[in-house]
C-alpha positions in Angstrom: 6.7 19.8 -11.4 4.6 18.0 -9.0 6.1 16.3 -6.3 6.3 12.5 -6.5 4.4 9.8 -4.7 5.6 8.8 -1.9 6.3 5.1 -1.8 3.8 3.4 0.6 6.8 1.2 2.3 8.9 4.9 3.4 5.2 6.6 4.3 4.7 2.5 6.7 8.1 3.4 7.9 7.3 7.0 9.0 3.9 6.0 10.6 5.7 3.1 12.7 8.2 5.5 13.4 7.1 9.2 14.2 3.6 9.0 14.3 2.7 5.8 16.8 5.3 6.8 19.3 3.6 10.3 19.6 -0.3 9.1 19.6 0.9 6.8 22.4 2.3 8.9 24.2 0.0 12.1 23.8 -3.4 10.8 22.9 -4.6 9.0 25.8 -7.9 10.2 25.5 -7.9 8.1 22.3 -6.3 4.9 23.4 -3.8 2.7 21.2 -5.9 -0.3 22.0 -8.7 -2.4 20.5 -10.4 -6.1 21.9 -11.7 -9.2 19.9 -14.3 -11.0 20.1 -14.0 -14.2 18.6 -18.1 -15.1 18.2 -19.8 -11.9 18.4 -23.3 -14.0 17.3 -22.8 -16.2 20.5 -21.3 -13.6 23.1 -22.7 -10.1 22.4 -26.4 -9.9 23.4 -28.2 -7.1 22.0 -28.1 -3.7 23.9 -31.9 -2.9 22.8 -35.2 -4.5 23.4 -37.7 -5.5 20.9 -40.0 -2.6 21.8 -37.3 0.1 21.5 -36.6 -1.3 17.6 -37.8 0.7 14.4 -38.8 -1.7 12.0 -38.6 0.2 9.0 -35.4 -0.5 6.8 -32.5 1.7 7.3 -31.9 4.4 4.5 -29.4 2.9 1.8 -26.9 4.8 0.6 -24.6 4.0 -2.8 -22.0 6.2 -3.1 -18.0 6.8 -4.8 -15.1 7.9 -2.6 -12.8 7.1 0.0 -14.6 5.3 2.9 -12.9 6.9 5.3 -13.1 10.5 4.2 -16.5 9.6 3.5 -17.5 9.0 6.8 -15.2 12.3 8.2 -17.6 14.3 5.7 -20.6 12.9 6.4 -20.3 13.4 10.5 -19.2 17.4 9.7 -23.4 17.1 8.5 -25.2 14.6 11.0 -24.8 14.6 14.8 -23.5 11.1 15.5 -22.2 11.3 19.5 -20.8 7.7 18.6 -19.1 8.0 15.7 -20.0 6.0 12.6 -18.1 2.7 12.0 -16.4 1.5 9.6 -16.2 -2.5 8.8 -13.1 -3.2 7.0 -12.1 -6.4 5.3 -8.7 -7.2 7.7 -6.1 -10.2 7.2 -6.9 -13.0 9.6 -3.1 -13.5 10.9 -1.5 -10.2 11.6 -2.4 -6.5 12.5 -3.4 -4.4 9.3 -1.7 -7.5 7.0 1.2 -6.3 4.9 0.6 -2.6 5.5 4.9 -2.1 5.9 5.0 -3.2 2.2 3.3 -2.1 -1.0 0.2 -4.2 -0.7 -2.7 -2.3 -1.7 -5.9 -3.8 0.1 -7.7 -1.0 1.8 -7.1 -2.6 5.3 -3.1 -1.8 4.5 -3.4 1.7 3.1 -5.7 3.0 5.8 -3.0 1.3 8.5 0.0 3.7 6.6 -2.6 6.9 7.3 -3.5 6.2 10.5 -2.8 4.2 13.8 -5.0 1.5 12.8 -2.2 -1.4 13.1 -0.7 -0.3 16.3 -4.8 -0.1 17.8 -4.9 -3.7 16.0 -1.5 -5.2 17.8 -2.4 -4.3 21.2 -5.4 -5.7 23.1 -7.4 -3.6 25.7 -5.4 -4.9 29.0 -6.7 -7.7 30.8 -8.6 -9.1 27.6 -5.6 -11.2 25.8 -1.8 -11.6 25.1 -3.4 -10.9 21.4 -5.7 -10.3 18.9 -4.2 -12.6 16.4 -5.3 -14.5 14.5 -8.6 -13.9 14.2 -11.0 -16.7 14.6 -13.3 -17.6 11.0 -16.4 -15.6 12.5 -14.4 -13.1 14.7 -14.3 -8.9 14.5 -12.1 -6.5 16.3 -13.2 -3.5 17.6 -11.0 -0.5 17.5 -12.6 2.8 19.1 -10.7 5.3 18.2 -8.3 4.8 14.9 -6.7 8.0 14.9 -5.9 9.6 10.8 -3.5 11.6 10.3 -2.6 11.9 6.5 -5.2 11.4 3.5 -5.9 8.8 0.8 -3.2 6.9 -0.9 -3.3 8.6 -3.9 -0.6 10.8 -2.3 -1.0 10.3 1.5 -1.0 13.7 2.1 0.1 14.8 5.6 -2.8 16.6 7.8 -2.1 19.1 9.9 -2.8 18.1 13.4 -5.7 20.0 14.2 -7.0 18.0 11.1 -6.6 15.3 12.9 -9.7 12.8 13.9 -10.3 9.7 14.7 -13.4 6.4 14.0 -13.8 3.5 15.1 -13.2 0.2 12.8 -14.6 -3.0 13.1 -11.8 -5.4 11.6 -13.4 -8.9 10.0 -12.0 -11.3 7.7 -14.5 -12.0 4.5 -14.5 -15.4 2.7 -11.5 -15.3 0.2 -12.0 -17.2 -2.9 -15.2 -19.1 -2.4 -16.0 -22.1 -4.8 -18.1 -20.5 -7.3 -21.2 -21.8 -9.3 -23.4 -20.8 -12.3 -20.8 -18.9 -14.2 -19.2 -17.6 -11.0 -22.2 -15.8 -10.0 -23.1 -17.8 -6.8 -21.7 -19.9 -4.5 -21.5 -23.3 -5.1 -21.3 -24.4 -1.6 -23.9 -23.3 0.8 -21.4 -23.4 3.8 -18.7 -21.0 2.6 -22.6 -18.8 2.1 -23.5 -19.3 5.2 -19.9 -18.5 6.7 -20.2 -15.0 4.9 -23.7 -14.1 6.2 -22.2 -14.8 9.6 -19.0 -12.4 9.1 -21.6 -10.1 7.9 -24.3 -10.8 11.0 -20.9 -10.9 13.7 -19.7 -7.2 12.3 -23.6 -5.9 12.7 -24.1 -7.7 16.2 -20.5 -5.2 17.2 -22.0 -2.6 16.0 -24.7 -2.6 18.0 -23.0 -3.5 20.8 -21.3 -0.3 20.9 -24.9 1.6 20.2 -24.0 2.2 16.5 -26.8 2.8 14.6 -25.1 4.1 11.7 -22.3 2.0 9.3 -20.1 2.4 6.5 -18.8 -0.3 4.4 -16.4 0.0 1.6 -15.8 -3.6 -1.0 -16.5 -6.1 1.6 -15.4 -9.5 0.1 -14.9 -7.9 -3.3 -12.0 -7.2 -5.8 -9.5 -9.5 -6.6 -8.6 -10.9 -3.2 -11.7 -12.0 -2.4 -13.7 -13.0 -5.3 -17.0 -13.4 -3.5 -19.9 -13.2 -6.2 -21.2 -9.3 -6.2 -24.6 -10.2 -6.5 -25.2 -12.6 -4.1 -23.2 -10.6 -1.8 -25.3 -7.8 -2.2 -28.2 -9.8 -2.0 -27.0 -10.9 1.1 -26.4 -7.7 3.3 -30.2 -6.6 2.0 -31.5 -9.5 3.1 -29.5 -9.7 6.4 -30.8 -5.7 7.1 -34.2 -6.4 6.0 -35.3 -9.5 7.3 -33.0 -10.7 9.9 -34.4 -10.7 13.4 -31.4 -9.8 15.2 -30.3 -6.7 12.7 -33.7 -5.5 11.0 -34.6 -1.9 13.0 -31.3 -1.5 14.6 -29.8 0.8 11.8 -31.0 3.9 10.8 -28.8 4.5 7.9 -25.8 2.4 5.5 -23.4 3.5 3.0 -21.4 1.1 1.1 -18.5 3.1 -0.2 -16.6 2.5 -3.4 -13.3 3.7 -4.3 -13.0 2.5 -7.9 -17.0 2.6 -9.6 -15.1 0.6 -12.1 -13.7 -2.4 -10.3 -15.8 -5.4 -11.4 -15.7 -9.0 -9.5 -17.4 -10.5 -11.9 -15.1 -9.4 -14.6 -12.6 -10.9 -12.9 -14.2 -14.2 -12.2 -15.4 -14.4 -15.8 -12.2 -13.8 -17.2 -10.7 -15.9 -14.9 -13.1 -19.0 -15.9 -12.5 -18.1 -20.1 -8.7 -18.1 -19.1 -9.0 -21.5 -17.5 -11.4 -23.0 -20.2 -9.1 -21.6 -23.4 -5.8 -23.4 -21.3 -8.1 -26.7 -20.3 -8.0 -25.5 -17.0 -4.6 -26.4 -16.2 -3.9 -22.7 -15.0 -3.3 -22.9 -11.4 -5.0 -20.5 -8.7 -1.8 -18.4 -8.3 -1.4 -17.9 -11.9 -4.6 -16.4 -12.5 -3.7 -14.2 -9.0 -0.8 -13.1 -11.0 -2.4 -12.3 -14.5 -5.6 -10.1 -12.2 -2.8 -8.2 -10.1 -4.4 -5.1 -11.0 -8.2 -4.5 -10.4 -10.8 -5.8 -13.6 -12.6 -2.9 -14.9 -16.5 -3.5 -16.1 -17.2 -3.6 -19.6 -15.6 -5.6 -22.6 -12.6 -7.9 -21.9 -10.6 -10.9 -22.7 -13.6 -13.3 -22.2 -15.7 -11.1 -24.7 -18.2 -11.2 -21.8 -19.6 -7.4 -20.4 -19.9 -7.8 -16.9 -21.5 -5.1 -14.2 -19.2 -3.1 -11.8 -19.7 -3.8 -8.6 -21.2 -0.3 -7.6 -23.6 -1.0 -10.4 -24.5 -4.0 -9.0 -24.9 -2.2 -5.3 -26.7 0.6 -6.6 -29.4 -2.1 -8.1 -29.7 -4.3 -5.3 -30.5 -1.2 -2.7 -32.2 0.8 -5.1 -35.0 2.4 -3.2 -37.9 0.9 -5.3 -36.0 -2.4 -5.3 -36.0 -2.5 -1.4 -39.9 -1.3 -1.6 -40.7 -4.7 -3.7 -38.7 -7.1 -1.9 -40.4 -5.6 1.7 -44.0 -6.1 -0.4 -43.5 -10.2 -0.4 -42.2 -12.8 2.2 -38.7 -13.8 1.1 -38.4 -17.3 0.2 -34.9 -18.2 1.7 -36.3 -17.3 5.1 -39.2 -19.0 7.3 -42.1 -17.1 8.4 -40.7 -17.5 11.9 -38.1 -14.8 11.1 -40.7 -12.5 9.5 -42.6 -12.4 12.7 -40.0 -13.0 15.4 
């Protein structure tokens, strides 16, 4: 018989207990520390000059797995000196959010298999008494988030020589925006706006830390967030391809699914056919309840078959997609930015 799953509160318990202590104490070449920067857009200039830039795109890459044991794989195959990032969706008020309990956002389960919270609760000295909360357009930078077991599936210990460690940029995404058009956009253009500058604020840290490479798992997806997939998607395109501050200072991009099935717009859809059946009089917290667990794409309660959200990635960031949108001058941006 297999051996059971360990509950996520006892493996929280462990990590605060055994494994923090010890990585304080003899990792110090990795530090248990991290800094915020609470407008990255307004403070961080960029490390490179214009004539140092490539302008061509980065290379897109699609793909299913653990984020996190993606980007572990993917450096035993590319020399990276820097590491390659990881921009995770983080709570706004505390360090790694309910990771002690059996909340299941990403931000939470990577916190139970690695340092992450600890590197989270304690500022690089001399910055700040803390890191918390994080300000609307904020990020966090931790260097070096140690990992020490494997994906929550089972959280399997690692031996220590197995042992490695990334760094994670920590940013809050819109949660629940006011949705439009079937819930496929958003229907106001400052909770947009507010998202292309979480996005912009994570990419401006990057680059101040000379990463040219990034990994992003759901950003602003799944039920927690609810941010239109599309649009979203869209959005981080547009922001790496014609953005004058980001465009030619990444080389490559992975956004990294765990679940190929989860759809956002399943959920949002069934959502709206829930609210429309009852005359909307369901509240917000009842439909949290009834979508505890994540929407799957195809057929459901609405009737409606909605796109995953890999589906929708692997569209917008297709290669010959990303060759026509280069081909003609995007209409939601001025010439200025196409030329700056």
């Amino acid at each position: 018989m297999p051996p059971s799953k360990p509950k996520p509160s006892e493996v929280a318990a462990e990590t605060k207990r055994r494994y923090i202590p010890y990585l304080r104490e003899y990792y110090t070449h990795w530090p248990t520390h991290s800094y915020l920067v609470s407008q990255p857009l307004a403070d961080l200039p960029w490390t490179t000059s214009p004539g140092q830039i490539e302008l061509t795109p980065p290379e897109f890459h699609i793909c299913q797995g653990d984020p996190v044991d993606f980007i572990f794989n993917w450096l035993d195959h590319v020399h990276v000196p820097l590491g390659i990032p990881f921009i995770c969706t983080a709570n706004d008020k505390r360090p790694g959010g309910d990771w002690e309990t059996g909340v299941v956002g990403y931000e939470e389960r990577l916190c139970r298999r690695s340092n992450l919270s600890a590197t989270l609760a304690t500022p690089v000295a001399g910055t700040r008494p803390s890191n918390y909360p994080i300000p609307s357009c904020g990020a966090i930078y931790s260097k070096n988030v140690i990992v020490f077991r494997g994906p929550h599936e089972n959280y399997k210990e690692k031996d220590e020589a197995e042992w490695r460690a990334l760094p994670v940029i920590s940013v809050p995404a819109v949660r629940w925006p006011k949705l439009s058009h079937m819930g496929t956009t958003y229907a106001f253009e400052v909770e947009k706006e507010l998202m292309r500058d979480k996005i912009r604020g994570a990419l401006r840290l990057c680059n101040w830390e000379n990463h040219d490479y990034a990994v992003i798992a759901d950003f602003g997806l799944g039920n927690s967030h609810r941010n239109p997939p599309l649009e979203l998607a869209e959005l981080w395109r547009d922001i790496f391809l014609y953005d004058p501050d980001i465009r030619g200072h990444f080389k490559h991009v992975a956004f990294v699914f765990e679940d190929v099935s989860q759809s956002t717009s399943q959920l949002i859809i069934d959502d709206l056919s829930k609210k429309s059946k009852t005359g909307g009089s369901s509240s917000r917290s009842k439909s949290k309840a009834t979508h505890e667990s994540t929407s799957t794409g195809g057929a459901s309660n609405s009737g409606t078959v909605c796109p995953t959200d890999f589906e929708i990635f692997q569209q917008v960031f297709d290669p010959g997609q990303v060759r026509a949108v280069l081909t003609r001058p995007d209409p939601r941006y001025g010439i200025s930015m196409l030329t700056s």
